[in-house]
N, C-alpha and C positions, 0 to 999 in steps of 0.2 A: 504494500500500500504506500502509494506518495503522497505527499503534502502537498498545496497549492504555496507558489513561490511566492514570500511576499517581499522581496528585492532587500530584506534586514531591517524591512520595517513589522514591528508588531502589533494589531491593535489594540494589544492589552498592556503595554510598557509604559509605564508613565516615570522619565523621568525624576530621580533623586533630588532635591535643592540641597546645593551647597551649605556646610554648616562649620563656618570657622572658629575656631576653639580660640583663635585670637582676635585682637582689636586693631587693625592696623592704624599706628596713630604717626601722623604726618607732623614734618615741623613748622614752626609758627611763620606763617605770612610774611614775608620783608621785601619790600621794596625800594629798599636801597640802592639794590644795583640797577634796577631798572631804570629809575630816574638817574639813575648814572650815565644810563645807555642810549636815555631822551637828551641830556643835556650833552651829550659827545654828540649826538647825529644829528643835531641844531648846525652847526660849523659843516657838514657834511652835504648839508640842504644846501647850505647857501653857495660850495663847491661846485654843487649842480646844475644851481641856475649861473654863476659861471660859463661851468661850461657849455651847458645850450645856450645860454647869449654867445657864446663864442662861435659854436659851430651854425649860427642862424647866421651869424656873417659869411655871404656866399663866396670873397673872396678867402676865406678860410676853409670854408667846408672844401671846395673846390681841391683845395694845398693838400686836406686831410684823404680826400677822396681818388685823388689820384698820386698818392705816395702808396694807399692803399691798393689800389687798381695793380702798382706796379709790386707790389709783393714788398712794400721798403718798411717794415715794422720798425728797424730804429727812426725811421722820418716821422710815423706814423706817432710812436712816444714820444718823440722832441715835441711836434708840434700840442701832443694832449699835455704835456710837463709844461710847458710854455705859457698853459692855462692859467695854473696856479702851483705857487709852493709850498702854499701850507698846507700840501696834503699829499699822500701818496697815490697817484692816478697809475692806474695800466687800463691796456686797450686788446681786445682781440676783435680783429675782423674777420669778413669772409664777403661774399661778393654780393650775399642780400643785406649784410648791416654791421653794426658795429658794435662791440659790447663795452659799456665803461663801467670800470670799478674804480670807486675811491676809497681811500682809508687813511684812518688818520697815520699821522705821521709816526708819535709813539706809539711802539709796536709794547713795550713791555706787559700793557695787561689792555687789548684790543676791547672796544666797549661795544663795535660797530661797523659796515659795513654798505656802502652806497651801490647797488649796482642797478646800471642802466642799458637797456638792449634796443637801439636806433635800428627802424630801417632804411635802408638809402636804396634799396634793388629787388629785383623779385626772386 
């Protein structure tokens, strides 16, 4: 005699609830750092609109867009460093856009992180 397959479903199984013998207790709330990591990416912001004021200047994009075209990634960083120096900027492109990252300069305990991804191509 066979059974009718019921694919490991039963329909007399009812699931066990979970019953933890402890109290998972979490530690207290601080918001210390956060607001550390608001008022670091305030100087970040304004790195930004930096640099798209920069890049809306079309005899700039132009400099950045075809140093890029030509494969020149050290041109490509002069010209995004040229932006500003209070901050660490790098660039990767590719031939539909551009990606920028900023960060702040002290690297010793990083609070924050700018990144921006343009596109210039299809």
């Amino acid at each position: 005699m066979s059974y009718p397959s019921y694919g490991g479903w039963c329909p007399h199984y009812y699931p066990r609830p979970y019953y933890y013998s402890w109290i998972r207790e979490y530690p207290q709330i601080k918001t210390d750092t956060l607001n550390q990591s608001i008022q670091g990416y305030y100087p970040l912001m304004e790195e930004g609109y930096k640099i798209l004021n920069r890049l809306s200047d079309h005899s700039f994009a132009v400099q950045v867009m075809t140093a890029a075209q030509a494969g020149n990634k050290q041109e490509v960083d002069r010209l995004m460093k040229s932006i500003s120096s209070s901050s660490k900027i790098s660039s990767e492109f590719s031939p539909s856009g551009i990606g920028i990252t900023v960060d702040p300069l002290v690297e010793t305990d990083p609070c924050c992180k700018l990144a921006m991804f343009l596109k210039w191509g299809r």
